[in-house]
Phi, psi and omega in degrees: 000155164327143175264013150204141199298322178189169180236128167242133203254178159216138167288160176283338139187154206285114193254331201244149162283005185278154187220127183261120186224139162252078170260057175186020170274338201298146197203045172257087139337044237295159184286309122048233161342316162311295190277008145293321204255143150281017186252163179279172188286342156276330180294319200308311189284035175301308189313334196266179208263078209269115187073002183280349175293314168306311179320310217222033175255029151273011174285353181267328154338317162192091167105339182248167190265131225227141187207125144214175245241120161279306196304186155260159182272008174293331174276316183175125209274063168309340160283073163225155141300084147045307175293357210267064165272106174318112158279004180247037179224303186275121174288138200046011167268132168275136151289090155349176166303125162341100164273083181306328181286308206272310168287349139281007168109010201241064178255214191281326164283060194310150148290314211211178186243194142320149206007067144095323199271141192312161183216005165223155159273354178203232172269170182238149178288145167315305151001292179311292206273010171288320214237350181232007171243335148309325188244012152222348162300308171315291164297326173301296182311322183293335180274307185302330148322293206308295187320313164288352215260321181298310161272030168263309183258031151275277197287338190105340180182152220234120168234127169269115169235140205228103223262114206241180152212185227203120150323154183262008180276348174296321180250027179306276165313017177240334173321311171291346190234026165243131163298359129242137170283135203306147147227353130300128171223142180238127191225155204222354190071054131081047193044049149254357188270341201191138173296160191272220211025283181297285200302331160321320188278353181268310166271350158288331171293285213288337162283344187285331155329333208070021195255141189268098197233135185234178182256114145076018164234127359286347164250145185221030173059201199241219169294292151044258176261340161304316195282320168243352173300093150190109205291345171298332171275008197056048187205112211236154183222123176233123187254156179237087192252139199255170163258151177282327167310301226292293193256350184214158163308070190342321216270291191272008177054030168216170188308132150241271173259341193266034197268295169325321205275317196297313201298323187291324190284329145333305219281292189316352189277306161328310182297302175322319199281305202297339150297348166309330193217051170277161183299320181327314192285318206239090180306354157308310212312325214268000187276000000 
């Protein structure tokens, strides 16, 4: 199995209220697991969010607290809810109310990988998936509370930015019915997740960059920003999706030439959001 549920950076101090999290980046790939699975050693990662944890560890450089993802989500979905168990993946789960995530393969436990292919031959025990969402599902969520829960009361007020990337075939459609194609997509669940403020200020770091950001289309996000997203409280979850080409090779899963360039061009976007919530601004910070 994965050796550990997630990595956590610390800033050396905490200046910002934003908490920077990648739960789909993990990429310890157990041999284990590997020989369990029916797919070869690339296929397996189409799903994950590949290198984007690299994209965004200059966030504690300034001030926030940076959370990712050990397992791979091929192993095991932390944007899912605990409950989204696949009765045609999990041996003794009944089926339930209609799941559009879960009847496509996409539960907390995947079924499938990117477009469709199965990633086991056959079933899994409840047990298995019982036993890998206690020991990495939990503790990531259970640190990732916490996180939020610290930077509320340092500051008054807490942003969840939830770090994603986007096949760049994901955006055939919005293409057509835009007049630039997205390269960015930012999702708030259509402003129930985050004040139209914090997304605004979020979304002003990535055009002052030059980068073409649309809103919650095609993602608006999962469990997440359902789950910590609630601005009323002064607790905002913003999900963040990059296309992937723009840094990396889809096909062979690695960086390509723009990678140095987009991470550096990255950094100032970072910098930006994460100044959104300095200590300066928030007279709590000094209690």
């Amino acid at each position: 199995m994965p050796k550990v549920a997630y990595h956590l950076v610390q800033p050396e101090a905490h200046t910002s209220r934003v908490v920077f999290a990648s739960p789909h980046s993990g990429r310890d790939y157990s041999w284990n697991f590997l020989r369990h699975t029916a797919l070869d050693e690339v296929t397996i990662r189409s799903s994950e969010d590949a290198f984007v944890d690299r994209l965004f560890d200059c966030a504690p450089q300034f001030g926030a607290v940076f959370i990712k993802a050990g397992a791979p989500r091929a192993y095991i979905d932390l944007n899912r809810s605990a409950e989204e168990l696949d009765p045609a993946l999990i041996e003794g789960v009944r089926r339930q109310t209609h799941n559009p995530r879960v009847a496509s393969g996409l539960g907390v436990v995947p079924r499938v990988v990117a477009n469709g292919r199965p990633i086991y031959q056959g079933k899994l025990p409840l047990a298995e998936a019982e036993r890998r969402i206690a020991q990495f599902w939990h503790p990531y969520h259970d640190q990732l509370r916490k996180l939020m829960q610290q930077a509320h009361a340092r500051f008054g007020e807490a942003i969840l930015v939830d770090c994603h990337s986007m096949p760049h075939e994901a955006l055939d459609g919005v293409a057509k019915s835009t007049a630039r194609r997205p390269q960015i997509v930012l999702g708030d669940r259509f402003g129930a997740s985050a004040s139209q403020t914090v997304v605004d200020q979020i979304e002003a770091a990535f055009t002052d960059a030059g980068l073409i950001v649309a809103r919650n289309t095609p993602f608006a996000g999962a469990y997440i920003t359902q789950a910590y997203g609630r601005p009323s409280r002064k607790q905002h979850a913003v999900q963040i999706e990059i296309d992937r080409s723009i840094y990396m090779d889809e096909r062979t899963i690695r960086p390509n030439a723009n990678f140095h360039n987009f991470r550096k061009l990255l950094r100032s976007v970072i910098a930006e959001i994460a100044a959104t919530g300095q200590a300066k601004d928030m007279p709590l910070a000094a209690e």
